[in-house]
Backbone of each chain as ProteinMPNN parsed JSONL, in Angstrom:
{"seq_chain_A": "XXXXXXXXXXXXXXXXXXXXXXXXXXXXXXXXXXXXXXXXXXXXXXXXXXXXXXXXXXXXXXXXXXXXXXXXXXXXXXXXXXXXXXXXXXXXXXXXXXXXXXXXXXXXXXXXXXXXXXXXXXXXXXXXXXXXXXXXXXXXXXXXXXXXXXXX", "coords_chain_A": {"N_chain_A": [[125.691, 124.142, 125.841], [127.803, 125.734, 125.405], [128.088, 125.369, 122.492], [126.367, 125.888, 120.77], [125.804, 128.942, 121.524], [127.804, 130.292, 119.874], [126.351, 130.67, 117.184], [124.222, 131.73, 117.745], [125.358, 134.466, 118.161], [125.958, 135.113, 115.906], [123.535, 135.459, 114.308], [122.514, 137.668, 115.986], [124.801, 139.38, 114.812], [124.703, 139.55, 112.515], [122.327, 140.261, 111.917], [121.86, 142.792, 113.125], [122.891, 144.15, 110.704], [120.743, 145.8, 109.726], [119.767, 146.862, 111.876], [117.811, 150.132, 113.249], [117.316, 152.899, 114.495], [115.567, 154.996, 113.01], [114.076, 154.335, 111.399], [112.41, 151.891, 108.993], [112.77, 151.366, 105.383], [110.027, 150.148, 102.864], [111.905, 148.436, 101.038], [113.437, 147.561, 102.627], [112.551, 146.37, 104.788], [111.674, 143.899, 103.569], [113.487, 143.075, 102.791], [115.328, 142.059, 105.391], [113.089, 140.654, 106.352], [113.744, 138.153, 104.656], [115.892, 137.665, 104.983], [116.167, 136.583, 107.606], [113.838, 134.528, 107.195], [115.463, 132.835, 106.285], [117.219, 132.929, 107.438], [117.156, 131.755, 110.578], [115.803, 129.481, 110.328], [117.9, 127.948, 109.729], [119.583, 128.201, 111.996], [117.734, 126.858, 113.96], [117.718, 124.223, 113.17], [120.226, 123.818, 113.498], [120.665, 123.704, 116.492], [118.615, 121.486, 116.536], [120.511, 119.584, 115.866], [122.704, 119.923, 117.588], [121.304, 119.704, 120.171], [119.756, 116.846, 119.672], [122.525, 115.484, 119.23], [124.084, 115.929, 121.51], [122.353, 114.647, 123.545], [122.15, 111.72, 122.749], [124.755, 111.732, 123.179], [128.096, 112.28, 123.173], [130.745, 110.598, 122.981], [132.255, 108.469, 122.023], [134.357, 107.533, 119.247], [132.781, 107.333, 116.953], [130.141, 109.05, 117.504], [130.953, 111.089, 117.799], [132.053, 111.92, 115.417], [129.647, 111.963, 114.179], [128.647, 114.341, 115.728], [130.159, 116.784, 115.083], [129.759, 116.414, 112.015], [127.177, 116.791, 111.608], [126.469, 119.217, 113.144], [127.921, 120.612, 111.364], [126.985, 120.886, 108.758], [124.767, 122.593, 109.04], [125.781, 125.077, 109.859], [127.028, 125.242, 107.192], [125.28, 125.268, 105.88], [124.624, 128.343, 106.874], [126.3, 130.16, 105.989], [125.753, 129.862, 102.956], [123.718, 130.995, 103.053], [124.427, 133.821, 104.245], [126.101, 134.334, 102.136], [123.698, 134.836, 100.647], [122.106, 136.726, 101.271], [124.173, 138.747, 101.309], [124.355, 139.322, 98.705], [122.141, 140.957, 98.433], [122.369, 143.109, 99.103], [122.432, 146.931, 98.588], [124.493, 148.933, 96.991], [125.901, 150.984, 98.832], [125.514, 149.267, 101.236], [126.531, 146.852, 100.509], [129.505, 148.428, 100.473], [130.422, 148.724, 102.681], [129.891, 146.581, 104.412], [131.413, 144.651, 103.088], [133.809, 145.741, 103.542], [134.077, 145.745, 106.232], [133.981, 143.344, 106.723], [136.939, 142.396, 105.7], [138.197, 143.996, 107.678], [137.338, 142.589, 109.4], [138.247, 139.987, 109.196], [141.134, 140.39, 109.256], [141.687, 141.205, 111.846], [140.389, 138.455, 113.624], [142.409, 136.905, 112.101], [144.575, 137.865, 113.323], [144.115, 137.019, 115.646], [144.444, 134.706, 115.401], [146.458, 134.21, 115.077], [148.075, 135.028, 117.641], [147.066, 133.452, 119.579], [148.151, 130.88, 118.48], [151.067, 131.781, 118.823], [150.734, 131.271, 121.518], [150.265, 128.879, 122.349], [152.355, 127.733, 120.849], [153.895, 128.778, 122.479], [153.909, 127.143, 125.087], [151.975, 127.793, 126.585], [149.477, 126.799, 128.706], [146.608, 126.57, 127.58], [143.018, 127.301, 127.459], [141.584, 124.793, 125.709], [138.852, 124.937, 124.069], [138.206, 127.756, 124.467], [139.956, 129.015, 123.418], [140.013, 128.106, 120.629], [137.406, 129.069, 119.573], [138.006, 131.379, 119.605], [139.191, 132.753, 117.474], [136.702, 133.159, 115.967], [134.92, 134.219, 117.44], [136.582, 136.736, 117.754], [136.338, 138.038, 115.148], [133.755, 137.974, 114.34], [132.567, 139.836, 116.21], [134.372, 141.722, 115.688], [133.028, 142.632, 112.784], [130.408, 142.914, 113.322], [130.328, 145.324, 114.895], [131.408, 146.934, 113.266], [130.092, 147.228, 110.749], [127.386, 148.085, 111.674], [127.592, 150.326, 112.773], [128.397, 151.931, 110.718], [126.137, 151.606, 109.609], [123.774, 151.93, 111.025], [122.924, 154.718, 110.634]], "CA_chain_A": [[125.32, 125.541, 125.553], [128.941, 126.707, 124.501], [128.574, 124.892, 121.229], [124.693, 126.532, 120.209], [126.256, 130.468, 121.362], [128.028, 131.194, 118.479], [125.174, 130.432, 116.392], [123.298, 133.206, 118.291], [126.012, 135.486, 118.013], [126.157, 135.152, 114.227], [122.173, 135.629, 113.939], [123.001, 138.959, 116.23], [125.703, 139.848, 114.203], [124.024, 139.767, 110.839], [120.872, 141.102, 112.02], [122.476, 144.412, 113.52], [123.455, 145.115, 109.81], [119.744, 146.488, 109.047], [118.558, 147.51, 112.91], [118.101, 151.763, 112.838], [115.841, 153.542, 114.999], [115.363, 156.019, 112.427], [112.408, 153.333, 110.62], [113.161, 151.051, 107.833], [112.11, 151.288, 104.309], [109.949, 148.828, 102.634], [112.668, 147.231, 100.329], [115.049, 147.095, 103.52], [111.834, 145.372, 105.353], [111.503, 142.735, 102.683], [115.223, 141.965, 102.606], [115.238, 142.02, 106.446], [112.165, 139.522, 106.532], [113.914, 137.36, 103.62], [116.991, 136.883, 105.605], [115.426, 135.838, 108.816], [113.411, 133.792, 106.815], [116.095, 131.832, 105.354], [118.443, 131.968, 108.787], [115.901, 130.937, 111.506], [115.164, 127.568, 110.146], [118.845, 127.198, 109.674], [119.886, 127.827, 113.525], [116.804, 126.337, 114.544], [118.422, 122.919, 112.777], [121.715, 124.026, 114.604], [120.138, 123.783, 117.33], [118.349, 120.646, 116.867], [121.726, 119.064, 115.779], [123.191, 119.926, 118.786], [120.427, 118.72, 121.121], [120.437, 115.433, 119.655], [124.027, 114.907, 119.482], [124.094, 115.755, 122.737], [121.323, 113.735, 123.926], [122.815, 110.761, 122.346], [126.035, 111.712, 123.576], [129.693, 112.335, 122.749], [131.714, 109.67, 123.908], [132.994, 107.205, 120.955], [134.842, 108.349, 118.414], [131.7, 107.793, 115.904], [129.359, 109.71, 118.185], [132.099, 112.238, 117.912], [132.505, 112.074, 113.879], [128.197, 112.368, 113.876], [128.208, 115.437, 116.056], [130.844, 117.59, 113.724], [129.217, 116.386, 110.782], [125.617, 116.794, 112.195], [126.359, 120.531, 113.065], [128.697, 121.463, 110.404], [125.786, 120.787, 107.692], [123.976, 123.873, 109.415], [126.967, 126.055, 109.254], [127.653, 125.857, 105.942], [123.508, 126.082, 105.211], [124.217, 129.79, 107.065], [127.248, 130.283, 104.976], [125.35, 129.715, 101.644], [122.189, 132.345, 103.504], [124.637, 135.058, 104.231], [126.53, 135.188, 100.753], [122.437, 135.385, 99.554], [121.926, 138.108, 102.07], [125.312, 139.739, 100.898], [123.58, 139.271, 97.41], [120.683, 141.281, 98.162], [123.174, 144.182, 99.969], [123.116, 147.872, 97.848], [125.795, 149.588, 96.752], [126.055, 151.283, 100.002], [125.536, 148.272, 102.45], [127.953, 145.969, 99.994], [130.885, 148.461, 100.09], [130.618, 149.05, 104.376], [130.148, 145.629, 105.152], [132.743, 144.233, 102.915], [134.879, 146.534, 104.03], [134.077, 145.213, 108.228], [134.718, 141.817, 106.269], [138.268, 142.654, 105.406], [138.549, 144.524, 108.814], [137.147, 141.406, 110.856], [139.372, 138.786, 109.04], [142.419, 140.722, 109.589], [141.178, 140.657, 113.594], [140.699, 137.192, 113.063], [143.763, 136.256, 111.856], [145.689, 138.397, 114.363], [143.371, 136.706, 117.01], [144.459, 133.053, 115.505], [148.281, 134.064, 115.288], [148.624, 135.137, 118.888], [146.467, 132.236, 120.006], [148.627, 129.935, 118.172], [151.656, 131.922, 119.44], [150.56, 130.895, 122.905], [150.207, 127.669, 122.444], [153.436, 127.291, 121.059], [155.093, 129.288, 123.79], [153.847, 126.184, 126.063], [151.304, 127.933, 127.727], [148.391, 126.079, 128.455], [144.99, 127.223, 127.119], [141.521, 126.303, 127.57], [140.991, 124.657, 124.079], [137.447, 125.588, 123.58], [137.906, 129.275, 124.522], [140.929, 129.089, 122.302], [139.157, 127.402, 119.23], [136.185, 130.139, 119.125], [138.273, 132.731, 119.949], [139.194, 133.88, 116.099], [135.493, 133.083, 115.103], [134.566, 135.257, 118.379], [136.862, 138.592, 117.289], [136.078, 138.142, 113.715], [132.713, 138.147, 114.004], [132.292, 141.047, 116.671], [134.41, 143.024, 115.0], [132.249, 142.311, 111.54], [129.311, 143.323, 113.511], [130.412, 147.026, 115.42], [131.913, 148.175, 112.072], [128.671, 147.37, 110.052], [126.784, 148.541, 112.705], [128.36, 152.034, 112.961], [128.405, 152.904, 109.487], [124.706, 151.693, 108.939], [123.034, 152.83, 112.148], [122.442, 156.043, 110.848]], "C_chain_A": [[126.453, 126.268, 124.826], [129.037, 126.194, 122.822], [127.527, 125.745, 120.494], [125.414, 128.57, 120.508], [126.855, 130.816, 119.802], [126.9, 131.36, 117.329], [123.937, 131.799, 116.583], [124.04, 134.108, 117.854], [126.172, 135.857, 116.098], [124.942, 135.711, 113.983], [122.53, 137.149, 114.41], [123.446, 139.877, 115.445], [124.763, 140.384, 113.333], [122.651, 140.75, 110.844], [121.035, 142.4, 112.199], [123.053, 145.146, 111.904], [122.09, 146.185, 109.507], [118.793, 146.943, 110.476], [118.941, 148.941, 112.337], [116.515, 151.868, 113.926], [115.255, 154.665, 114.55], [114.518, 155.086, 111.416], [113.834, 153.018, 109.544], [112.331, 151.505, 106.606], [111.326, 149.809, 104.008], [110.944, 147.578, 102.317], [113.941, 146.659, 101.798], [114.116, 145.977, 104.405], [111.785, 143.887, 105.129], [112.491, 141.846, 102.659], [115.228, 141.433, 104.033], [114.692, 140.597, 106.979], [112.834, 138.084, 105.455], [115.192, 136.491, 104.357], [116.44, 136.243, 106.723], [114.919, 134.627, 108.78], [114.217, 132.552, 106.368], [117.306, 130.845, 106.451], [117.713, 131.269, 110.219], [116.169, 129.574, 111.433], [116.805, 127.035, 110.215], [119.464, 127.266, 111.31], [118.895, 126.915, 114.269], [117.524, 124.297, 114.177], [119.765, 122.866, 113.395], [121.699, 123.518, 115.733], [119.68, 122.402, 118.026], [119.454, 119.08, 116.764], [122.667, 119.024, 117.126], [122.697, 119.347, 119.563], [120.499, 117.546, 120.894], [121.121, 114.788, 119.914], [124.281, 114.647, 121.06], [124.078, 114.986, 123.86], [121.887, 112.028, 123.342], [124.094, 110.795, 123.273], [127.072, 111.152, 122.823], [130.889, 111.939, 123.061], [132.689, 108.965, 123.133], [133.456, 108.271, 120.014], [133.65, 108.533, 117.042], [130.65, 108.8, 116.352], [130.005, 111.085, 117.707], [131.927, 112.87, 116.533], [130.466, 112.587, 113.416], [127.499, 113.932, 114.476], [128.883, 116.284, 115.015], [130.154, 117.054, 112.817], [127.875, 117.192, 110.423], [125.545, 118.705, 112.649], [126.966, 121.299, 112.481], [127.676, 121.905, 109.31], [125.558, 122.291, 108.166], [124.669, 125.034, 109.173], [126.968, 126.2, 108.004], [126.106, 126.047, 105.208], [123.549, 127.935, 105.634], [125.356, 130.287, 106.371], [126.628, 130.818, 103.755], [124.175, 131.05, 102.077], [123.021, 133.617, 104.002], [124.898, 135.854, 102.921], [125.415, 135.394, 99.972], [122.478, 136.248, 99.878], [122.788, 139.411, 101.793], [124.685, 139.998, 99.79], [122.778, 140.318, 96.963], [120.937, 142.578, 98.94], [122.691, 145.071, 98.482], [124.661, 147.833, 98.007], [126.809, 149.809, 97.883], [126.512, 149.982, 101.054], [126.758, 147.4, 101.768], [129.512, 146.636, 100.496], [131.09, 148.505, 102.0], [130.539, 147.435, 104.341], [130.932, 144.708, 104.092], [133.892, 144.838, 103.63], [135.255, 145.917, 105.8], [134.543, 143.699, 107.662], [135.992, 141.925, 106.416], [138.645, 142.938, 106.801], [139.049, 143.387, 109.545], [137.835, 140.312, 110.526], [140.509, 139.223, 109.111], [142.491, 140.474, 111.212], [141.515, 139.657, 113.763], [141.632, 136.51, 113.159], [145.166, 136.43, 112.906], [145.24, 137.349, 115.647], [144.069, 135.246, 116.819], [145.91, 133.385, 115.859], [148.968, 134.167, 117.378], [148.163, 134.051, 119.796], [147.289, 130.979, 120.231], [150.142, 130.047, 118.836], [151.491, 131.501, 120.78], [150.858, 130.271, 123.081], [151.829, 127.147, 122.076], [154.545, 127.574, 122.135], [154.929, 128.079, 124.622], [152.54, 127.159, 126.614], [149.683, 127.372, 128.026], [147.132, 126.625, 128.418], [143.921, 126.359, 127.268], [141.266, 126.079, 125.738], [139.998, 125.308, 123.247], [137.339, 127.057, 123.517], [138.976, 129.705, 123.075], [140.568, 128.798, 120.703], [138.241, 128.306, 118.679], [136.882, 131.571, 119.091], [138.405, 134.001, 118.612], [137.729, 134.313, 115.435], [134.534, 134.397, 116.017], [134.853, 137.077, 118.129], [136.393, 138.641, 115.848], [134.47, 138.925, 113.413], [132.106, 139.22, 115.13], [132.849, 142.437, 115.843], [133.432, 143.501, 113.424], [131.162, 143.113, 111.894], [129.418, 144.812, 114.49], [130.965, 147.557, 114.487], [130.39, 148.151, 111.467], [127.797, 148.328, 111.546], [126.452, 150.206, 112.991], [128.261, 152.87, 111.732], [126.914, 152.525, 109.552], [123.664, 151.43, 109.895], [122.18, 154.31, 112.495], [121.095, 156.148, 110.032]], "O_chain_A": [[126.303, 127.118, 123.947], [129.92, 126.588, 122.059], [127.956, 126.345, 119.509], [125.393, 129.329, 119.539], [126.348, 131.466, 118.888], [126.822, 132.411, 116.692], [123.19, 132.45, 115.853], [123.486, 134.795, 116.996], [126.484, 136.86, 115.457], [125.097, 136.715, 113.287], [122.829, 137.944, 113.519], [122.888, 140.955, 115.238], [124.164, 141.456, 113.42], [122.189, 141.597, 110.079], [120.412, 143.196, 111.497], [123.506, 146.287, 111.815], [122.343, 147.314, 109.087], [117.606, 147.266, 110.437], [119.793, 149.19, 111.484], [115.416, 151.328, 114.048], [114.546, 155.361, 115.276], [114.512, 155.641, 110.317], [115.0, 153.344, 109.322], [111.228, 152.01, 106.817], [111.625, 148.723, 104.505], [111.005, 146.445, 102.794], [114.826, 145.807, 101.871], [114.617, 144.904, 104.742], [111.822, 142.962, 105.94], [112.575, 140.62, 102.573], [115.126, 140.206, 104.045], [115.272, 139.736, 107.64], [112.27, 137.0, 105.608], [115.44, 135.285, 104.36], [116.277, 135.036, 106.542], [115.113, 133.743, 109.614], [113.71, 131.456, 106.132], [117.825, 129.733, 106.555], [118.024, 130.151, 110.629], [116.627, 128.774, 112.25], [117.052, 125.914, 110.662], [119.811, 126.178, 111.769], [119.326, 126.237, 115.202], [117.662, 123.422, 115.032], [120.279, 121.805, 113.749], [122.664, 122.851, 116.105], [119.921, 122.016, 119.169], [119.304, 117.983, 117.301], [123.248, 118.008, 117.508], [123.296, 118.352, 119.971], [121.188, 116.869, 121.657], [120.986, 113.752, 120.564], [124.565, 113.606, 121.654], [124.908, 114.673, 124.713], [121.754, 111.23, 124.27], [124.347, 109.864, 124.038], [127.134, 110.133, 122.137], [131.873, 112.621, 123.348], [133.853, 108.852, 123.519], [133.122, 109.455, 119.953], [133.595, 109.52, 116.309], [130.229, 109.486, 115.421], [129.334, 112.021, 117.272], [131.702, 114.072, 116.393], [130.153, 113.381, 112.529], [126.491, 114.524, 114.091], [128.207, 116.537, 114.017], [129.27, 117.899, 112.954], [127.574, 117.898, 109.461], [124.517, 119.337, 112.402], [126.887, 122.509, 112.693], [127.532, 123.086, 108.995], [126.22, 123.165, 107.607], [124.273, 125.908, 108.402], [126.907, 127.354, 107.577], [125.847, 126.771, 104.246], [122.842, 128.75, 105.042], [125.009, 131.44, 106.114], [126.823, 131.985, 103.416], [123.935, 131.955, 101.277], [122.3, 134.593, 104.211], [124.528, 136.957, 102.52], [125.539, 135.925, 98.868], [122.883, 137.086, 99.072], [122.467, 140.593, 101.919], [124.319, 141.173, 99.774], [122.587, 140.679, 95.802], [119.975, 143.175, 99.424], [122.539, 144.452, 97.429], [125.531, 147.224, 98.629], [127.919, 149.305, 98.056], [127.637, 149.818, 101.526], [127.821, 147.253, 102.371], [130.471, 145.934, 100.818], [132.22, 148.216, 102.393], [131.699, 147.063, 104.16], [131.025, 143.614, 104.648], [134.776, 144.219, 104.222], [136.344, 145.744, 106.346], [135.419, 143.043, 108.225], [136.352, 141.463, 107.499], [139.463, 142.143, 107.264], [140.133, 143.083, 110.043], [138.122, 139.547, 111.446], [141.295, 138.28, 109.018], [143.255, 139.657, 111.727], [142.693, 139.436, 114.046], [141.85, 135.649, 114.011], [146.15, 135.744, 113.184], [146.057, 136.986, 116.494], [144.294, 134.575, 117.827], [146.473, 132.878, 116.83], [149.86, 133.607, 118.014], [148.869, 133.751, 120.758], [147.371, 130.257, 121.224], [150.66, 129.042, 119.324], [152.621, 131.351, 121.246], [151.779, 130.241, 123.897], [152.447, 126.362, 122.795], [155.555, 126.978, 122.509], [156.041, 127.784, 125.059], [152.308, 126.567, 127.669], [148.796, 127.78, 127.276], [146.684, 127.169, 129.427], [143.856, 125.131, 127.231], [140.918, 126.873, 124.865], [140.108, 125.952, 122.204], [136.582, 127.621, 122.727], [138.769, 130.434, 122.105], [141.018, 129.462, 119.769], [138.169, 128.427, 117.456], [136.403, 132.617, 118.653], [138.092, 135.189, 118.528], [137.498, 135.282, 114.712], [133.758, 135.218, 115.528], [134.143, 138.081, 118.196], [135.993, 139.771, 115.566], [134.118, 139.874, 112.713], [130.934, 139.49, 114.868], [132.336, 143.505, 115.509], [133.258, 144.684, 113.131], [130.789, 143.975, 111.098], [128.328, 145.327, 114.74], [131.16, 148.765, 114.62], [129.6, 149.051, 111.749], [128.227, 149.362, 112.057], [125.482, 150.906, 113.281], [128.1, 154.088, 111.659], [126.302, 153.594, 109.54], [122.704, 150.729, 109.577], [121.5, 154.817, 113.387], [120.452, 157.198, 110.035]]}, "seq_chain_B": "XXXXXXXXXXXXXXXXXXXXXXXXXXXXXXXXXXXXXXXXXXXXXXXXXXXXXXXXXXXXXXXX", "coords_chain_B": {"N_chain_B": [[131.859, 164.792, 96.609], [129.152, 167.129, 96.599], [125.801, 167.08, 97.317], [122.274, 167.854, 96.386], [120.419, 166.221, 96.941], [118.707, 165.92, 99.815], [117.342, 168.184, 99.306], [115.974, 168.485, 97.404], [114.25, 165.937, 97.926], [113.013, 166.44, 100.022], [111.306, 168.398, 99.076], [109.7, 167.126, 97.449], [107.924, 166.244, 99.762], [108.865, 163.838, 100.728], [109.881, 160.797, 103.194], [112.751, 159.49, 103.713], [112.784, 156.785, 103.843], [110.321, 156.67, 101.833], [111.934, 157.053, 99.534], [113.843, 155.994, 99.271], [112.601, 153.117, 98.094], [111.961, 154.003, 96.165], [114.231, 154.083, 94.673], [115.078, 151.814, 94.902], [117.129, 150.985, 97.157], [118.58, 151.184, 100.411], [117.381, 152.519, 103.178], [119.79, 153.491, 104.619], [120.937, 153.831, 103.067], [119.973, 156.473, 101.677], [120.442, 158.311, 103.469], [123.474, 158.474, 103.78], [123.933, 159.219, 101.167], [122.825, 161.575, 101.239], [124.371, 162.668, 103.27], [126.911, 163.661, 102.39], [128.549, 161.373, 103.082], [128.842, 159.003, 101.227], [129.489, 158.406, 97.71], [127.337, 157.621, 94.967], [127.002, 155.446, 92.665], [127.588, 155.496, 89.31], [125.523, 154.393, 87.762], [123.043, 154.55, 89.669], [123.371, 157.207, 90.481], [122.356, 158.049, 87.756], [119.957, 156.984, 88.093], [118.926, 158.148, 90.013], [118.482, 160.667, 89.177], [116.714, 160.536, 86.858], [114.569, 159.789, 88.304], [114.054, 163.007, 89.341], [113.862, 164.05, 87.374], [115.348, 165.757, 86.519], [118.8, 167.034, 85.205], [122.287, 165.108, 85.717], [124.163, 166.48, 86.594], [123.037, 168.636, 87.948], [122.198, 167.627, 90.28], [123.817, 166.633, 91.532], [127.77, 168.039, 92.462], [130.677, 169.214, 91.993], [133.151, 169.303, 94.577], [135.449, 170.623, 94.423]], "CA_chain_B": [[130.952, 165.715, 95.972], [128.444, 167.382, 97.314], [124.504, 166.714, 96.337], [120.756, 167.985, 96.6], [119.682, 165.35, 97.479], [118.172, 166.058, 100.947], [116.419, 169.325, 98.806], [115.16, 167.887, 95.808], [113.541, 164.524, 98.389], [111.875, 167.239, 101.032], [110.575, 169.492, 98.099], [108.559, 166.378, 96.772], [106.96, 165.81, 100.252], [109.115, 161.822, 100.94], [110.52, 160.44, 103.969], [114.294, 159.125, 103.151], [112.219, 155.742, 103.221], [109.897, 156.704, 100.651], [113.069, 157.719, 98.307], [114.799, 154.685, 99.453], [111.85, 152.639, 98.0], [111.657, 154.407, 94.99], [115.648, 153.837, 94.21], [115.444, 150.296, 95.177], [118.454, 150.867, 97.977], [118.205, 151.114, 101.593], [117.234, 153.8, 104.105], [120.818, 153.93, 104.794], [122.352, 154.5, 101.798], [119.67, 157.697, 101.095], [121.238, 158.733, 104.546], [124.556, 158.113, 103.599], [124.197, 160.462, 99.922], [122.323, 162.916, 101.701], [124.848, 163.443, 104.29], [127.739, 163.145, 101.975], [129.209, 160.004, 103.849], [128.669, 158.328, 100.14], [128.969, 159.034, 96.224], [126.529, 157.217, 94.047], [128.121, 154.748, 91.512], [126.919, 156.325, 87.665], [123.758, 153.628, 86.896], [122.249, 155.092, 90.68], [123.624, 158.493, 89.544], [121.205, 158.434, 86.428], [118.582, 156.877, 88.437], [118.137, 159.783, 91.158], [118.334, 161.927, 87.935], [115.481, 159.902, 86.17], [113.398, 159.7, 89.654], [113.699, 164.303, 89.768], [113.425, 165.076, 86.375], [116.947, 166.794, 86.27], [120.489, 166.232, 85.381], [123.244, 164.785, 87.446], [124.773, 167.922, 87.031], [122.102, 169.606, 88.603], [121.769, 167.148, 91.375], [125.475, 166.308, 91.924], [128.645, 169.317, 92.461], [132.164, 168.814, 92.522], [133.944, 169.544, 95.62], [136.651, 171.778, 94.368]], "C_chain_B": [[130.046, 165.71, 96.92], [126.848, 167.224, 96.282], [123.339, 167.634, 97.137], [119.665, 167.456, 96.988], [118.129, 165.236, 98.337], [116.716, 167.397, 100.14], [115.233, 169.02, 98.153], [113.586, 166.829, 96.753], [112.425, 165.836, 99.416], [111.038, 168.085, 100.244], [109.73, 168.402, 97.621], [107.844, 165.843, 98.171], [107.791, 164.39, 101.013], [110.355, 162.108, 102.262], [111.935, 159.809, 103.424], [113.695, 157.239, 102.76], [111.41, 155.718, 102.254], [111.018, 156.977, 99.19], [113.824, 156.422, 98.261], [114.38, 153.959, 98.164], [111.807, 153.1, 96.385], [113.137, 153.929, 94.12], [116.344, 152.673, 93.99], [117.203, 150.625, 95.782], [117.994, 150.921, 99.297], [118.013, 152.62, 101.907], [118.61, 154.433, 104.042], [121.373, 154.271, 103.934], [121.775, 155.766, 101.076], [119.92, 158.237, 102.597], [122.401, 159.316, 104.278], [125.165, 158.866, 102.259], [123.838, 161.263, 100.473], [123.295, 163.488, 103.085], [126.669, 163.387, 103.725], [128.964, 162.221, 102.334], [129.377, 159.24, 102.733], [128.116, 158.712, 99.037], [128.518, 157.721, 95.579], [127.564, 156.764, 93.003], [127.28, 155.45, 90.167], [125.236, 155.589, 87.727], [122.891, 154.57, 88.252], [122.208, 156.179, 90.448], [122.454, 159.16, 89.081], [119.611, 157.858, 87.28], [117.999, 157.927, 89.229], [117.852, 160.672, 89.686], [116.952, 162.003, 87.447], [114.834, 160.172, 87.01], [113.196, 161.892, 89.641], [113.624, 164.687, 88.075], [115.023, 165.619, 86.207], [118.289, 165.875, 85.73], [121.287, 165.799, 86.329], [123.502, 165.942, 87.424], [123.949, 169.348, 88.072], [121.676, 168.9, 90.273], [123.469, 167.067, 92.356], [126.547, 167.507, 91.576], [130.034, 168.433, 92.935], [132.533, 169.784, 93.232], [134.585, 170.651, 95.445], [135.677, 173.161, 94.011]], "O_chain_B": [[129.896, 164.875, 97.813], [126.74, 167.241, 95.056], [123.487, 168.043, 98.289], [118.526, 167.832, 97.265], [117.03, 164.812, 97.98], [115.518, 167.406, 100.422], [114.027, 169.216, 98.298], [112.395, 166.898, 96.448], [111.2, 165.898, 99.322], [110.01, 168.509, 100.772], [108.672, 168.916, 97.258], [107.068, 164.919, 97.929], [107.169, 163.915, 101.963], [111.224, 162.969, 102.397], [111.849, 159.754, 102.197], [114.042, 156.588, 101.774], [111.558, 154.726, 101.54], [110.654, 157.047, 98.016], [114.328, 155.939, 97.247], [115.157, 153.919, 97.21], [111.575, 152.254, 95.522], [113.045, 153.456, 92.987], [117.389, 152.375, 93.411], [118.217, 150.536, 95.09], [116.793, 150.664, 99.38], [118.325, 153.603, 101.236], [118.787, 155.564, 103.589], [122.338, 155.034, 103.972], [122.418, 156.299, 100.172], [118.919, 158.94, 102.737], [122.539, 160.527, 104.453], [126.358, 159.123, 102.104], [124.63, 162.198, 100.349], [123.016, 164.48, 103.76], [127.565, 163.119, 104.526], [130.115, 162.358, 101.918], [130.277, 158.444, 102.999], [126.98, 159.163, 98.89], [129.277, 156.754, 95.64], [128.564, 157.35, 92.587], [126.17, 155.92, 90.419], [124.143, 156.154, 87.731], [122.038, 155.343, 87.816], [121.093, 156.592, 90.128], [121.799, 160.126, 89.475], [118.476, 158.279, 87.057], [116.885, 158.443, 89.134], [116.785, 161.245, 89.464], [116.187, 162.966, 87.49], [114.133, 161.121, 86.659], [112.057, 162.217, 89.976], [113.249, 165.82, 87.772], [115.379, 165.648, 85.029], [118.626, 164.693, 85.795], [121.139, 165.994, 87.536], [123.036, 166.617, 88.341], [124.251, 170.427, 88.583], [121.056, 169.472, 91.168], [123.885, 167.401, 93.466], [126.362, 168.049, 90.487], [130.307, 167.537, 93.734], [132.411, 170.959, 92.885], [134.401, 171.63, 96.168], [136.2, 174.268, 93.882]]}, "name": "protein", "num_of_chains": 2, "seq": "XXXXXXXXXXXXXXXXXXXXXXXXXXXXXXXXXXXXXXXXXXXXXXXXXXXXXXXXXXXXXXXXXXXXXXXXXXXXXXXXXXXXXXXXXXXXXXXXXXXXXXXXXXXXXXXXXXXXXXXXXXXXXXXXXXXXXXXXXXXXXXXXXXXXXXXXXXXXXXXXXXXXXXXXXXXXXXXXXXXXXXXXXXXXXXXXXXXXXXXXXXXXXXXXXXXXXXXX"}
């Protein structure tokens, strides 16, 4: 399950750029429905990449080399479906959520340095919490700046 | 700058989504001119212009 979360949290993320409880327009509907359309199928393959792997199991070092491979693919399929989604941003939505871009990779980066500081101090970390952790602040903070400016 | 925005869109009758729609931009970003949180790059500019009939100058005011 900890490997399939981020995957949610990204869909979250991205999706919170166009919620509003003040209604949507058509063209924001269309884009809305276009992204969904395009990220769905790609977590849904995340998903089934994971289960498999799983299900097979992660024991040998090839098992090992077929799961990373087997759920990286999907990643970089939602990679290629955000920078469309960025694509298909106005004026408006481009310059705010670049802007939480810039924000959330400075986060990010602070989040990897002190991480990495840790680790070199000696102190022993849970790997896995440690490993997600930049992809974790990056991408919250990404999603309460967008959020905030285009909520209203 | 400050705009008309909000005037010009309630004097023709349209929800901020009908104006959106017409501008090809989002809800938020006829939010976001109408509450001057955000100035219009020139080509959008001329398009609100085109969409009321008027000039920028008549839609758009400088600050000072």
């Amino acid at each position: 399950l900890t490997q399939i979360e981020p995957a949610f949290i990204l869909v979250y993320m991205t999706n919170k750029l166009y919620s509003t409880d003040a209604g949507v327009s058509l063209g924001d509907r269309n884009r809305k429905r276009a992204y969904l359309r395009e990220f769905i199928p790609v977590v849904a393959l995340y998903v089934v990449a994971v289960g498999v792997t799983v299900t097979i199991g992660i024991d040998t070092n090839t098992t090992k080399a077929i799961f990373v491979v087997a759920t990286f693919i999907p990643i970089l399929m939602g990679v290629v479906v955000i920078v469309r989604h960025l694509k298909r941003l106005d004026e408006f939505e481009r310059i705010v959520t670049y802007r939480a871009l810039a924000i959330s990779f400075g986060f990010a980066m602070v989040a990897a340095v002190f991480i990495a500081l840790l680790a070199s101090s000696g102190l022993n970390l849970n790997s896995k919490i440690a490993a997600w952790a930049p992809f974790m602040v990056g991408m919250s903070t990404w999603g309460v700046l967008s959020a905030r400016h285009l909520s209203s | 700058v400050r705009n008309q925005l909000k005037e010009l869109r309630s004097a023709q009758g349209w929800s901020q989504g009908t104006l959106a729609d017409q501008l090809e931009v989002s809800r938020q970003t006829v939010n976001a001119l109408e509450t001057g949180r955000f100035d219009p790059s020139l080509p959008l500019a001329f398009r609100i212009s085109r969409l009321f009939g008027l000039p920028i100058e008549q839609i758009f005011f400088d600050d000072a």
